[in-house]
C-alpha positions, 0 to 999 in steps of 0.5 A, a space after each residue: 462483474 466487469 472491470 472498467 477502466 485517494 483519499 476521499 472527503 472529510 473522514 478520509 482527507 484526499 490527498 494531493 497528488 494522488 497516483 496519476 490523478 494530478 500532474 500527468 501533463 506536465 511531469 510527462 513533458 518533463 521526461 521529454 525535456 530532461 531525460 537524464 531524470 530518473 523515471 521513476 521519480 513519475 510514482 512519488 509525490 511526498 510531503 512533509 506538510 502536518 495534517 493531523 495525527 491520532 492524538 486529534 482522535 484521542 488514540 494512544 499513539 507512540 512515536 517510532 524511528 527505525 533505520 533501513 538496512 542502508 541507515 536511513 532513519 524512517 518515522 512512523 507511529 505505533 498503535 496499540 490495541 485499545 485497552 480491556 479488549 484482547 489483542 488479536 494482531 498486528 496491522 503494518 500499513 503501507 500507504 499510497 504514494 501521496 503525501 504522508 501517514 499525517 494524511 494516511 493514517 486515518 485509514 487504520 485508525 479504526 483497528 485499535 479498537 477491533 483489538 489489533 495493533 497498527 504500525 503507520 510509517 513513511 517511507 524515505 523522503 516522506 514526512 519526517 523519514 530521510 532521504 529520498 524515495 526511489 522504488 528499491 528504498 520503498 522495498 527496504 523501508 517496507 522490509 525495515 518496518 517489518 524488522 522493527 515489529 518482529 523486534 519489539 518484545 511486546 507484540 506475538 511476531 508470530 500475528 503480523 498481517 499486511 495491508 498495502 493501498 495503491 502503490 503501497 499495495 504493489 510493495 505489500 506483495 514483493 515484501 510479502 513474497 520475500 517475508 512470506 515465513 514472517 507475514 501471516 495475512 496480505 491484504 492488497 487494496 487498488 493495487 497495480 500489477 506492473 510499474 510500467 503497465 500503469 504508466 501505459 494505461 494512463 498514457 493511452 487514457 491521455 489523446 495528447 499523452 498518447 501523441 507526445 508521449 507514447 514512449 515514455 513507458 518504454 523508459 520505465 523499468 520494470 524491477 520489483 513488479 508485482 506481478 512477477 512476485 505474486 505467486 510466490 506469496 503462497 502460503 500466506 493467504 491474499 486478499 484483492 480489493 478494487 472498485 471496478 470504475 477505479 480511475 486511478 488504477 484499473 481493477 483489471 490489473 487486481 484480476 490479473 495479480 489474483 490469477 496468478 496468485 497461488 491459493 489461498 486467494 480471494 477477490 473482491 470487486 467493489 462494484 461502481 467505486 472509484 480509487 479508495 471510495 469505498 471508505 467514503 461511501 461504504 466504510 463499514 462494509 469495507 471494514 467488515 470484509 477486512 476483518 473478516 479476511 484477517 480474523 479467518 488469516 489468524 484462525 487457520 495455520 500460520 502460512 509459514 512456507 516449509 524449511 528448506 
């Protein structure tokens, strides 16, 4: 299946300011004329605006804050199980680098009532979480997120699965590959393999970028690349999703992370969708392979890498 180079409609709200979709021009610009600014700012698009939350849904929800080892205070909710059903884990979601989980929660929305748990947050910066988001603070906001689970008494610590989207994907696989013993499952959707490669892709996709700005990615460093972290998540089974026409982030770069990962590994190339469209276009094959991938992750051994 060949790779060619957020957030839909209704259902899945999209959200403004997705991952090079919007502002590509102006914020490159930016860089030439202010390049004191940090580069990395090019990757984050936070709000605090209100879009909704699970109550809209009728979900039992609970309203968490956790501090990051650097004593930020993050903000996310909690979603358990629904009632009358066994609970079979634990879901802690990573979301895109657009808005915040007002907007992104409605992606895991639906697992409560597949009888797992869901734990929705922001990262610093975004929604109702202090701070300001730089890529080292998303790396330990994602550490401090998975603290508070593995803390919580009323949940097996032993159960918990990660599912990251987009640049959430790219964090899912370092933390992953720093927690391996603590992570049970990795699911990793539209995510890209390299800070600096996604910058160049979307720079030699843009004629007149390309002639303004064909050094811009020079400047962007490359720490906490995925790529360079994926073939330590073994043990932990991964599994790759991306639409192979994703204008967004090329499904090559999914291919690239998948032949690097040590086994258990598993791909999956969704032919002719876009960034996130499968859950407008196909939510419940999507669901289905996602459940699938975590109930085979929660049947078979723990994952957890040998002492020593």
């Amino acid at each position: 299946m060949a790779c060619t180079d957020d957030c839909q409609t209704a259902r899945y709200p999209r959200m403004p300011g997705c991952l090079f979709l919007r502002g590509w021009m102006p914020i490159l610009l930016s860089w030439m004329l202010f390049p004191m600014m940090s580069c990395n700012r090019v990757f984050y698009y936070p709000d605090r605006k209100d879009r909704g939350s699970p109550a809209e849904h009728s979900l039992a929800f609970e309203e968490v804050f956790f501090k990051t080892e650097g004593d930020q205070m993050l903000h996310g909710w909690f979603l358990p199980a629904a009632s009358g059903k066994p609970t079979r884990g634990t879901v802690l979601h990573l979301h895109g680098n657009a808005a915040n989980i007002t907007g992104h929660y409605e992606f895991a929305r639906w697992l409560p009532a597949e009888g797992y748990n869901v734990l929705v947050f922001d990262y610093r910066g975004y929604g109702r979480s202090e701070g300001h988001v730089t890529r080292d603070g998303t790396i330990q906001d994602a550490m401090a997120a998975l603290d508070y689970l593995r803390e919580r008494g009323d949940l097996d610590s032993d159960r918990i699965l990660v599912w990251g989207q987009s640049i959430g994907g790219a964090i899912s696989v370092v933390l992953t590959a720093e927690r391996r013993n603590q992570i049970r499952g990795l699911a990793v959707e539209a995510g890209f393999s390299c800070y600096r490669g996604i910058v160049r892709h979307h720079a030699l996709h843009h004629p007149l970028l390309l002639v303004l700005a064909w050094w811009f990615p020079f400047l962007i460093d490359q720490e906490w690349c995925p790529i360079d972290y994926v073939d330590q998540v073994s043990p932990v089974p991964v599994f790759f999703i991306h639409g192979t026409t994703d204008r967004v982030v090329p499904c090559r770069m999914s291919q690239a992370m998948h032949d690097r990962a040590k086994p258990p590994k598993e791909l999956w190339l969704i032919e002719g969708m876009d960034h996130y469209e499968v859950w407008q276009a196909q939510p419940e094959v999507a669901k289905r392979r996602l459940l699938e991938f975590f109930e085979r992750t929660l049947e078979g051994p723990t994952g957890k890498a040998p002492a020593g």
